[in-house]
Every structure is written in C-alpha cells, then in structure tokens.
C-alpha positions as CSV (number, residue, x, y, z in Angstrom):
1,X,0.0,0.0,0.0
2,X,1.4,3.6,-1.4
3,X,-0.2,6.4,-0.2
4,X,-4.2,5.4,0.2
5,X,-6.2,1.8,0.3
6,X,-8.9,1.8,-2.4
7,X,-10.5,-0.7,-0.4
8,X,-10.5,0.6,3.7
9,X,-9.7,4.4,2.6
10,X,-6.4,4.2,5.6
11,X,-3.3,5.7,4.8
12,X,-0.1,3.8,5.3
13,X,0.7,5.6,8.7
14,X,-2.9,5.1,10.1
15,X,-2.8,1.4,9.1
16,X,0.6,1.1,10.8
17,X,-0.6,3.2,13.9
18,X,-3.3,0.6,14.2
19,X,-1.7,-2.5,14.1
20,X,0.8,-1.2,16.7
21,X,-2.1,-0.7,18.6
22,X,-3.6,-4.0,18.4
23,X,0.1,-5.5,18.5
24,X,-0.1,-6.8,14.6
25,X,3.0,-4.5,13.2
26,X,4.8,-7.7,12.5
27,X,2.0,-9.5,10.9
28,X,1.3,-6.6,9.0
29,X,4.5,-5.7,7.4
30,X,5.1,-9.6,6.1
31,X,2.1,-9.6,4.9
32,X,0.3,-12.2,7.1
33,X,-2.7,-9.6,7.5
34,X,-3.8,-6.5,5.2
35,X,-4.6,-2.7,5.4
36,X,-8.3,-3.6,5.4
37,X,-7.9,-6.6,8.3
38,X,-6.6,-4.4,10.4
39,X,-8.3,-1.4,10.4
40,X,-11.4,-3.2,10.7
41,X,-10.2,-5.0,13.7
42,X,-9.4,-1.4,15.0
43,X,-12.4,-0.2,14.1
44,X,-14.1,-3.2,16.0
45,X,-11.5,-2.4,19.3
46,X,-12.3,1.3,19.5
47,X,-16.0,0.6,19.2
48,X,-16.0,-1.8,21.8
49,X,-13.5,0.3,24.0
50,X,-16.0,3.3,23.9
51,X,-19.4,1.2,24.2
52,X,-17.5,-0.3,27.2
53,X,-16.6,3.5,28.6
54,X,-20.3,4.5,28.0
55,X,-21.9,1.5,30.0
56,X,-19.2,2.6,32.6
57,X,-20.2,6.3,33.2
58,X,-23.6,4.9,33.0
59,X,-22.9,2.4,35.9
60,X,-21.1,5.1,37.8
61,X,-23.9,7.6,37.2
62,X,-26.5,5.1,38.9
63,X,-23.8,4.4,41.8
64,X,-23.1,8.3,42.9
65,X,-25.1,9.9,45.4
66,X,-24.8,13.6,45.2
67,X,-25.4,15.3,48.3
68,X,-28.7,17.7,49.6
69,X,-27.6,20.6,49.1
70,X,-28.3,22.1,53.2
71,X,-26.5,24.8,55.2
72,X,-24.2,23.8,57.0
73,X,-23.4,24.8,60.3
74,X,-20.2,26.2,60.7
75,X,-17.2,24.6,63.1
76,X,-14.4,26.3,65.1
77,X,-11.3,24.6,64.7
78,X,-8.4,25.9,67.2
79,X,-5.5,26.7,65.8
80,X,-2.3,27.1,67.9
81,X,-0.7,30.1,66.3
82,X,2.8,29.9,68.2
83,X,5.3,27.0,68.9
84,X,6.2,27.2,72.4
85,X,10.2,28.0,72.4
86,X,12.4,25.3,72.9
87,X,14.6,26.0,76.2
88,X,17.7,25.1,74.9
89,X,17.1,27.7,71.4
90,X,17.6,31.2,71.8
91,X,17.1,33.1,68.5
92,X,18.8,36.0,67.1
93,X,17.0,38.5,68.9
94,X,17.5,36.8,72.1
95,X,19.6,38.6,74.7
96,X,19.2,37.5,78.3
C-alpha cells in the first residue's frame, strides 16, 4: 500500500498506527494480515473500547449519590498560632 487503500480508505501511517495498537505491526508488514484486516479490527477495538466506557459512566452515574444541598453549620477549629520555644534555642533576637 502507497499512499491510500482503495478498499478501507487508511493511509499507510494510520494502518501502521493501528496494528501497533492492536500489536499486529509484524504480521502486517510480512504480509500475514492487510490494510483492510486491520483497520477493521481497529475499528471493531475502539467501538468496543467506547461502548465499554459509556456503559461505565452509565454504571457510575447510577452508583453516585450527590449530596442535599443544606446549610451547613459552621465549626471552630483551634488553631495554635505559636510553637512554644524550645529552652535550649535562643534566636537572634534573644539577649538574656
């Protein structure tokens, strides 16, 4: 294949893309499989793949709970703002 297939419509570099992909470079550069076999097995993989990934957000959709939306009551958190000094550490401005 130069340039175009008649037959699947890939271009050399699409073809070769895909049978990385599905792991058929090999095949397809002896000549076991053709430009057409592989792109429709590709074809058939990233249909699956994204029928797969639909059912999943559609699983995941039925699965989430998405909280009331209330007020909520706000909480106090202490902070401690200092670190007590260590005895044995005087800093710079520390005379005595």
């Amino acid at each position: 294949m130069i340039g175009m297939c008649t037959n699947c419509g890939r271009t050399e570099s699409q073809t070769i893309a895909d049978a990385k992909t599905l792991g058929l470079l090999q095949e397809l550069q002896v000549g076991i499989y053709t430009c057409c076999q592989i792109s429709e097995w590709a074809d058939e993989q990233w249909s699956a793949w994204a029928e797969a990934t639909r059912q999943d957000c559609n699983l995941a959709e039925h699965v989430i709970t998405r909280p009331e939306r209330t007020e909520a009551e706000p909480v106090l958190v202490p902070l401690r703002r200092r670190r007590p000094q260590v005895p044995w550490f005087k800093g710079k401005g520390d005379v005595s």
